[in-house]
C-alpha positions as CSV (number, residue, x, y, z in Angstrom):
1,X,0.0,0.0,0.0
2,X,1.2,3.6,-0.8
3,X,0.5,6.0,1.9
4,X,0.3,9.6,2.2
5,X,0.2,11.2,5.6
6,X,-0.5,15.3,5.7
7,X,1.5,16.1,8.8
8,X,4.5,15.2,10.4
9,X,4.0,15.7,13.8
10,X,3.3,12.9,16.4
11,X,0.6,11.2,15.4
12,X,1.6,11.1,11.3
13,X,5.0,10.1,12.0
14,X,4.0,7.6,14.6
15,X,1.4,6.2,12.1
16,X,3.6,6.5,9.3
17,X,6.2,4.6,11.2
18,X,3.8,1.5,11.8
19,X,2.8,1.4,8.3
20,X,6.5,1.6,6.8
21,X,7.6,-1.4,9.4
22,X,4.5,-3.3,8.2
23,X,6.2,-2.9,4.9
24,X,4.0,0.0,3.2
25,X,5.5,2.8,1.5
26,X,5.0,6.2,3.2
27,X,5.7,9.9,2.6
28,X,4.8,12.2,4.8
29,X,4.5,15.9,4.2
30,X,4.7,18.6,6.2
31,X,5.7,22.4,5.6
32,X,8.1,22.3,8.5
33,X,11.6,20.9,7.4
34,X,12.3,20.0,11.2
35,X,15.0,20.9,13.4
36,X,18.1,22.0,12.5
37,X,21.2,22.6,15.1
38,X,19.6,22.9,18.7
39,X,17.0,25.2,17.7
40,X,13.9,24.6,15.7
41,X,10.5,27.5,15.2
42,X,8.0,24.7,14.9
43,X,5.7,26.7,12.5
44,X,2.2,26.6,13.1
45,X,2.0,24.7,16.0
46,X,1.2,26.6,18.9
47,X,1.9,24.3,21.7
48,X,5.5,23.1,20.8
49,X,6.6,24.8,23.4
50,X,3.6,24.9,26.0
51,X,3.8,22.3,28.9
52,X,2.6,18.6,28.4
53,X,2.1,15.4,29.9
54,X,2.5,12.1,28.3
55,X,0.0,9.3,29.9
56,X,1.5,5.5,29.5
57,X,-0.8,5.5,26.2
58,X,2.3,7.1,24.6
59,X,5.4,5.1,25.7
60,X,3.0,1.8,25.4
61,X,2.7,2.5,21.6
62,X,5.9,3.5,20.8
63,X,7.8,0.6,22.4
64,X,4.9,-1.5,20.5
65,X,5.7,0.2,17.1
66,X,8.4,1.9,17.1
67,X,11.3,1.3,19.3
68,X,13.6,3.1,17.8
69,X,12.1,6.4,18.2
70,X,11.4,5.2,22.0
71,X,15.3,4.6,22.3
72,X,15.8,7.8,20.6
73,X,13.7,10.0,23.2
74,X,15.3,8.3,26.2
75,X,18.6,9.5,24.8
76,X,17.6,13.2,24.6
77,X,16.7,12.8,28.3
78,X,13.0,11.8,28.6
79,X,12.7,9.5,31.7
80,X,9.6,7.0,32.0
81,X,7.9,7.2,35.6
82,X,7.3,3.6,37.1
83,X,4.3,2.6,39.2
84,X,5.6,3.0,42.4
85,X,4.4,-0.8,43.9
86,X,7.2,-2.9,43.6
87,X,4.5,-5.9,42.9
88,X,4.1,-4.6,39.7
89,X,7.8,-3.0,38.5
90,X,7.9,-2.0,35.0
91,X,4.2,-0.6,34.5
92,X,5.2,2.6,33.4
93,X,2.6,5.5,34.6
94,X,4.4,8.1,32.0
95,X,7.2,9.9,30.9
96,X,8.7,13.4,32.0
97,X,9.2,15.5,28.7
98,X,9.3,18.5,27.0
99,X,6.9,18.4,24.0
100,X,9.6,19.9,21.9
101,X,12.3,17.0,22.9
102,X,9.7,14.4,22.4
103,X,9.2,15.8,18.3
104,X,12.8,15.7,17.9
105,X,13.3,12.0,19.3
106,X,10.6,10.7,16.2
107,X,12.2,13.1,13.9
108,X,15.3,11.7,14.3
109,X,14.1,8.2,14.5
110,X,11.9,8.8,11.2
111,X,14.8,9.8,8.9
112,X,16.3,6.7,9.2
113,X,12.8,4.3,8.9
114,X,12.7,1.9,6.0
115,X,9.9,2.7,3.4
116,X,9.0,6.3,5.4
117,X,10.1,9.4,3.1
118,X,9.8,12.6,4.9
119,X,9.3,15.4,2.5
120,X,8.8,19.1,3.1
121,X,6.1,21.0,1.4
122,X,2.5,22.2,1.3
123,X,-0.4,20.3,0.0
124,X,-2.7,22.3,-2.5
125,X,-5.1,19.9,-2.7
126,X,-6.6,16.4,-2.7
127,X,-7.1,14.3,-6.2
128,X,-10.0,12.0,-6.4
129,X,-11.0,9.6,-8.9
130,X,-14.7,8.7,-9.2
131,X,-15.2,10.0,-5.7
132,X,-12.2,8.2,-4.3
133,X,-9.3,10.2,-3.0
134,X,-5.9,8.9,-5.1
135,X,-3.3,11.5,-4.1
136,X,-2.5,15.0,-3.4
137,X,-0.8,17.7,-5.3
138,X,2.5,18.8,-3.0
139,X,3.5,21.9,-4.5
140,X,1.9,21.2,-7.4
141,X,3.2,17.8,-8.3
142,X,0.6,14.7,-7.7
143,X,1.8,12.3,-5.0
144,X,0.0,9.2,-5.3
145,X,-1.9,7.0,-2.9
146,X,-3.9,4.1,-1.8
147,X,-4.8,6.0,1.4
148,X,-4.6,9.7,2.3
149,X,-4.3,10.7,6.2
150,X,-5.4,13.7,7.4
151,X,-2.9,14.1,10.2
152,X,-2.5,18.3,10.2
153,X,-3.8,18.9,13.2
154,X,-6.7,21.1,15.1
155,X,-6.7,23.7,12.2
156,X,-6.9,20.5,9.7
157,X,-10.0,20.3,7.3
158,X,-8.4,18.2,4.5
159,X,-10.8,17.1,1.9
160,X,-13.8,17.9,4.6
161,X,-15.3,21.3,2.9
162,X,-17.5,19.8,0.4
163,X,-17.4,16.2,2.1
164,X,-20.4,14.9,4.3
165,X,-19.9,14.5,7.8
166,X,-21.2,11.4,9.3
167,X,-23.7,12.8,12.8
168,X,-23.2,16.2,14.5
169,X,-19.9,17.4,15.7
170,X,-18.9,18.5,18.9
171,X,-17.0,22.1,19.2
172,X,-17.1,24.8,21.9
173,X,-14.9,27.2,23.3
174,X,-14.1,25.4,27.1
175,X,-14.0,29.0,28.4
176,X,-10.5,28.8,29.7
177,X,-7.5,30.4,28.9
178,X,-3.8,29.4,29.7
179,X,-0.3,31.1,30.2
180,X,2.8,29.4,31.1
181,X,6.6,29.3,31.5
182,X,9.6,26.5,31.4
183,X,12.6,26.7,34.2
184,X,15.0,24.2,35.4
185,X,16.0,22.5,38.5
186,X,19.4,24.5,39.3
187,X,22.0,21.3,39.9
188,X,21.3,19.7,43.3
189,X,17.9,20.9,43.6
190,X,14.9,19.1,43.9
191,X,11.5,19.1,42.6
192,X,8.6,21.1,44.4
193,X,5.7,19.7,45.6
194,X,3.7,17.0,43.5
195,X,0.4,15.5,43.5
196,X,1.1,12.8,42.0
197,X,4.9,11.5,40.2
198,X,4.8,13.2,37.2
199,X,2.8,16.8,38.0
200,X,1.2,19.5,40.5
201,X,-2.2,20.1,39.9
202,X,-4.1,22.8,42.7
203,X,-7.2,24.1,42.1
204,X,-7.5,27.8,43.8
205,X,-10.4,30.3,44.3
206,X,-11.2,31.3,40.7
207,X,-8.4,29.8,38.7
208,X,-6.0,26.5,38.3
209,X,-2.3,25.9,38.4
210,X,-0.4,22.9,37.3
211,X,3.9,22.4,37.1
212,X,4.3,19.7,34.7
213,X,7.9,17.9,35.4
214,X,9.6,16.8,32.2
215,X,12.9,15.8,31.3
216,X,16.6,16.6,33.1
217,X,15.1,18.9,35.7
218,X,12.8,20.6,32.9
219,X,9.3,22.0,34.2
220,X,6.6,24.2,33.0
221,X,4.4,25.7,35.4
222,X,0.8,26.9,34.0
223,X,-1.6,29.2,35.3
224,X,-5.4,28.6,34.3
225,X,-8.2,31.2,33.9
226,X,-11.2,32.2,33.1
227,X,-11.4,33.7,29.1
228,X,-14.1,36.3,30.7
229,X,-11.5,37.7,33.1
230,X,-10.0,40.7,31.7
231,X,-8.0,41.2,35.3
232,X,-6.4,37.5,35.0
233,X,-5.0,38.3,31.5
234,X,-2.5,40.6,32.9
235,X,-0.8,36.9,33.3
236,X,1.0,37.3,30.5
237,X,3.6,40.2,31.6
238,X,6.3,38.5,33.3
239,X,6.3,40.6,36.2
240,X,2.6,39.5,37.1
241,X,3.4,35.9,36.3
242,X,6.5,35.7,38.5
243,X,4.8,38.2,41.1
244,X,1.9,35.1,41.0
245,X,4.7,32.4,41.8
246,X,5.3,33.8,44.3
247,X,2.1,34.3,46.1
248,X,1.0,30.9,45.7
249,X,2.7,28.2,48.1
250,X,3.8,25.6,45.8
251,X,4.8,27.6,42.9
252,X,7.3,29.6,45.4
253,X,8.8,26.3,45.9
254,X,9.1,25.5,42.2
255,X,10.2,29.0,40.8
256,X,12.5,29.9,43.9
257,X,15.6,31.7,42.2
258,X,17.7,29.5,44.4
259,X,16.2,26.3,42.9
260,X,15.6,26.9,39.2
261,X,15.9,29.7,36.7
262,X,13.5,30.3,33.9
263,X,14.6,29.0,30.2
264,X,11.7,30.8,28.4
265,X,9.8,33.7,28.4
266,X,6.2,33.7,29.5
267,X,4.1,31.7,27.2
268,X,0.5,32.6,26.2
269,X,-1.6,30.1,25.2
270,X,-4.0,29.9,22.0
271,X,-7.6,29.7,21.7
272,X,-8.8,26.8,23.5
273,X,-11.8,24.0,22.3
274,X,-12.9,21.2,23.0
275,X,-13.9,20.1,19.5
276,X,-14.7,16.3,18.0
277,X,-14.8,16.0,14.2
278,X,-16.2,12.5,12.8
279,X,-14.8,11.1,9.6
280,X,-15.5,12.9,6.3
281,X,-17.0,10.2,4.4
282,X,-15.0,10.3,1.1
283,X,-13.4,7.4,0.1
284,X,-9.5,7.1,0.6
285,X,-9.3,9.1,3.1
286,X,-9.3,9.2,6.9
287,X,-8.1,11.8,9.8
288,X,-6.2,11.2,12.8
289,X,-4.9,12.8,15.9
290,X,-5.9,16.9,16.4
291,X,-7.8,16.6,13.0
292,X,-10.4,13.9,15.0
293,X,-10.2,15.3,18.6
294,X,-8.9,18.3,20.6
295,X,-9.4,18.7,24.4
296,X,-8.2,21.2,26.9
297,X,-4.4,20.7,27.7
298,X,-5.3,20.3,31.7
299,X,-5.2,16.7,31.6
300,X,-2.9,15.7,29.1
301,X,-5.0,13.4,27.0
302,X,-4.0,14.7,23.6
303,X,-1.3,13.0,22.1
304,X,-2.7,10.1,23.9
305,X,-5.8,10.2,22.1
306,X,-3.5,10.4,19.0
307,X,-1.6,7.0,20.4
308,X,-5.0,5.2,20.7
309,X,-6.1,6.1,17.2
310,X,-3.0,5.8,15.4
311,X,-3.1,1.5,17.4
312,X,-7.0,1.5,16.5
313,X,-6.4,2.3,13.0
314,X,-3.7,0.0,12.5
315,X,-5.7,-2.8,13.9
316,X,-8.2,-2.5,11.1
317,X,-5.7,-2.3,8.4
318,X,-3.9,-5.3,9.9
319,X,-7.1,-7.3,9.8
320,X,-7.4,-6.2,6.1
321,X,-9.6,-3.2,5.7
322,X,-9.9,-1.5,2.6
323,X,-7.6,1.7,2.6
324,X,-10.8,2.7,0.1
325,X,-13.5,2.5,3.2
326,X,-11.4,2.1,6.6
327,X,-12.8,5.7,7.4
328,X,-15.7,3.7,7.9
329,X,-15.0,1.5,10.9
330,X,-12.4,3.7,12.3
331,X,-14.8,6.1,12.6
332,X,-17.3,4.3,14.6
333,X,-14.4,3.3,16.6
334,X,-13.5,6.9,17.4
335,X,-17.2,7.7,17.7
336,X,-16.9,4.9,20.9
337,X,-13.4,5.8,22.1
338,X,-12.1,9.0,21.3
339,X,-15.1,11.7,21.6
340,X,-16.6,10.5,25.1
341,X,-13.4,12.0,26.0
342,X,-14.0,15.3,24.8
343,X,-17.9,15.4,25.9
344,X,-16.3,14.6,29.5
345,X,-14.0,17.8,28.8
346,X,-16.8,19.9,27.8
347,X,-18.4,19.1,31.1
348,X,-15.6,19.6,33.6
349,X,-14.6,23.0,31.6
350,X,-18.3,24.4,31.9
351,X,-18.9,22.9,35.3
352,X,-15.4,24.1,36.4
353,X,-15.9,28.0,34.7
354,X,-19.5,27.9,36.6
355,X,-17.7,27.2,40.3
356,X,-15.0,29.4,38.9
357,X,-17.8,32.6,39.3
358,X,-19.2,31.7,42.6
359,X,-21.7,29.0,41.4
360,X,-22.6,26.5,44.0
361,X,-23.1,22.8,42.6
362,X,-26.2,22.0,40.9
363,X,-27.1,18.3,42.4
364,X,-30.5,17.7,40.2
365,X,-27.6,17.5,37.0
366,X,-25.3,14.7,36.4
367,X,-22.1,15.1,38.4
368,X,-19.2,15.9,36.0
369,X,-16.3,13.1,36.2
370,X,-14.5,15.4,37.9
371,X,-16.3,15.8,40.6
372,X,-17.2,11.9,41.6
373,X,-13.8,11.5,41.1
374,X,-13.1,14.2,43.7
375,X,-15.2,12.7,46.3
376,X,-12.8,9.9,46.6
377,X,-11.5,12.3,49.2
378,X,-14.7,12.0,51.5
379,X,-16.0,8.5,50.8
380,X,-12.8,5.9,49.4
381,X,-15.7,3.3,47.7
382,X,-15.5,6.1,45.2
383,X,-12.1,4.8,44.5
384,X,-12.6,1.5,42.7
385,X,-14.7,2.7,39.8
386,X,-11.9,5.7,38.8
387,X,-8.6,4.1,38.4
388,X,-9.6,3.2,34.6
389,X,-10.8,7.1,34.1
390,X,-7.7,8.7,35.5
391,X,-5.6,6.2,34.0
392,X,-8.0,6.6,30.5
393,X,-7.8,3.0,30.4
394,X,-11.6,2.6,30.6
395,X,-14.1,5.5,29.1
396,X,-16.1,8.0,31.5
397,X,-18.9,6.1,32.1
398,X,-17.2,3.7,33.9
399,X,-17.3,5.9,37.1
400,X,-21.3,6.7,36.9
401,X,-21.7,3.6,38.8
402,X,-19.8,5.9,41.5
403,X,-22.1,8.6,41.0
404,X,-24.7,7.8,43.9
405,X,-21.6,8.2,46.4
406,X,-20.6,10.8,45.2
407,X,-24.1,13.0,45.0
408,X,-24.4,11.5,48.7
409,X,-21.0,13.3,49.6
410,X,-21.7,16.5,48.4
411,X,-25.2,16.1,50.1
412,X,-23.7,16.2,53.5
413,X,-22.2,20.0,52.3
414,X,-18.9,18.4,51.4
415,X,-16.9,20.4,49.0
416,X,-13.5,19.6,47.6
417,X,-10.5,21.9,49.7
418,X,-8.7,24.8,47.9
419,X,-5.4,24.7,47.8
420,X,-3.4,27.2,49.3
421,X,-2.8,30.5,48.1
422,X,-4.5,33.5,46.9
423,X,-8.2,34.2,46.0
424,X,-8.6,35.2,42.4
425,X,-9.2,39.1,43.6
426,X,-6.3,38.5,46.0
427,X,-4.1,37.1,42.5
428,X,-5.0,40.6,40.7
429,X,-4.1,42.8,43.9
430,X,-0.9,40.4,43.3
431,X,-0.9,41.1,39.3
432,X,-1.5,45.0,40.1
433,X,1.3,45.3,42.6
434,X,3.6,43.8,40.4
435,X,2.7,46.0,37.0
436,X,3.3,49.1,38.7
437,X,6.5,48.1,40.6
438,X,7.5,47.5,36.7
């Protein structure tokens, strides 16, 4: 089979990399020629640089599929986090990475995969056949192809403009905007507080913050907000952000001078959906990845999303499914798999922007996932039905079963702790103090 992939970012060159060792023949095309000398501008992706968290989805696939490019990330530094229990050594929870180092492992891994051509360039255009995609023009020259993969990302709508969509799509803004900022560890140091081996995660009076440990005493440490709050925006000045570090707790921990220094300026988020697209139902054709499913960057499900479509997908080719029609079943796959995640992001977001105002809980509504998950705190039964949902080994529904606990929990008046620190109006006396002392 000769495939196509639009996008060489994780998922294509992951997917591209299982097809070449199954013995296809590959090119994938993207406009960015890749890194060159220690730096690289990553055009057009936004959150190259931003913090991330890579669930065991990710390492799981690549040692799988593609050990080479695992090898090949270990080596720039990225260390896998092991479940704690000694009873069950070598169940890997994660790994601690920088985005940015974990593109340059497959890069480098992909130049030298059998049957995968890596070419730079900019697709005009799809070519069809009697309704069947057969290629692409790249700069004007027809590529062609048994299957075309729409792996370009959240901005990707390959072939989809006059295509039908299969059922209504899911897309909202989550009402939450982001800034953040890498450091390192100076030598010696040690990491901050954690909540669990691989992050922080604290949620305050009227906004979030997470540190996100990644590789060689790399972190990113991310303040979440409101969109509506004009005063919270002021996040993105450096002498607010720091002046913020250092009023909450933990983050004074992280960010202390004599710890770690900052290795980035202060990075502002983009626009952030929650958005599931089903399969366009043109033959030939088939999207992956952030062209399928974006969600909020809170929980780190993204490129593990992409890992469980990129192994789904596979599956059905290695069973024998039709390059011409495997849009079909991998679409009702992803309709099962892939976009109960982002309904359960669209919940938590709204349900978390509501609170975020003032909003008490509204108990004659479905509790968000979130939330039962929460209550674990107050009543540990809670705790059998979530380790499948936090470790996305088993969908959302999975803790409903929970629910009844949990709606009993908050009936007694419980309600989850903030964590220390400032209330949102005492962050923007914070933000204010800081501006003028500019």
């Amino acid at each position: 089979m000769r495939a196509l992939i639009v996008g060489s970012g994780p998922t294509g060159l992951m997917l591209g990399a299982a097809l070449a060792r199954r013995g296809h023949q590959v090119t994938s095309v993207d406009r960015d020629p890749g890194p060159t000398g220690a730096g690289w501008n990553r055009r057009g992706v936004m959150q190259f640089e931003h913090a991330h968290g890579f669930r065991p989805q990710v390492p799981m696939a690549l040692r799988a599929e593609w050990p080479e490019a695992f090898a090949s990330w270990v080596s720039l530094g990225a260390r896998p986090v092991e479940v704690p229990n000694p009873a069950e050594s070598g169940q890997v929870l994660g790994m601690l990475s920088r985005r940015s180092t974990f593109e340059r492992a497959l890069r480098h891994a992909a130049e030298t995969r059998p049957g995968l051509t890596l070419r730079t360039g900019h697709v005009d255009g799809l070519v069809l056949d009697r309704g069947r995609v057969v290629g692409a023009r790249v700069d004007g020259t027809l590529v062609e192809a048994d299957l075309v993969v729409d792996a370009s990302g959240r901005a990707g709508r390959l072939g989809r403009s006059n295509a039908p969509v299969r059922g209504a799509e899911l897309d909202g803004d989550c009402g939450l905007a982001y800034v953040d900022r890498t450091y390192r560890l100076r030598p010696g140091a040690e990491p901050g507080p954690m909540v669990n081996p691989m992050a922080y995660i604290a949620d305050l009076e009227g906004y979030q913050c997470l540190v996100f440990l990644h590789e060689a005493g790399h972190f990113s440490v991310v303040l979440v907000r409101p969109t509506a709050d004009a005063a919270l925006k002021e996040l993105r000045f450096e002498a607010a952000f720091e002046g913020a570090c250092r009023a909450i707790p933990a983050l004074a921990e992280w960010t202390d001078p004599a710890r770690a220094h900052p290795t980035s300026a202060v990075l502002v988020g983009g626009a952030l959906r929650n958005v599931y697209r089903r399969q366009a139902g043109t033959a030939g054709l088939v999207a992956v990845g952030d062209s399928v499913a974006t969600t909020t960057p809170t929980r780190g499900r993204g490129i593990a999303m992409a890992c469980l479509q990129v192994t789904a997908l596979i599956a059905l080719l290695d069973e024998g499914a039709d390059p011409a029609t495997v849009n079909e079943p991998f679409g009702a796959w992803c309709d099962h798999a892939i976009e109960p995640w982002v309904a359960d992001h669209i919940a938590i977001d709204g349900g978390m922007v509501r609170r975020w105002k003032g909003e008490d809980l509204d108990l004659s509504i479905p509790l968000t996932s979130d939330l039962i998950a929460a209550a674990v705190e107050a009543d540990p039964r809670i705790g059998q039905h979530a380790g499948g949902y936090f470790a996305m080994t088993a969908l959302p529904e999975t803790l409903r079963p929970a629910e009844p606990l949990a709606r009993a929990v908050y009936h007694s008046g419980w309600r989850p702790a903030y964590a220390p620190g400032p209330t949102r109006d005492e962050l923007v006396d914070v933000i204010q103090a800081a501006r003028s002392a500019e």
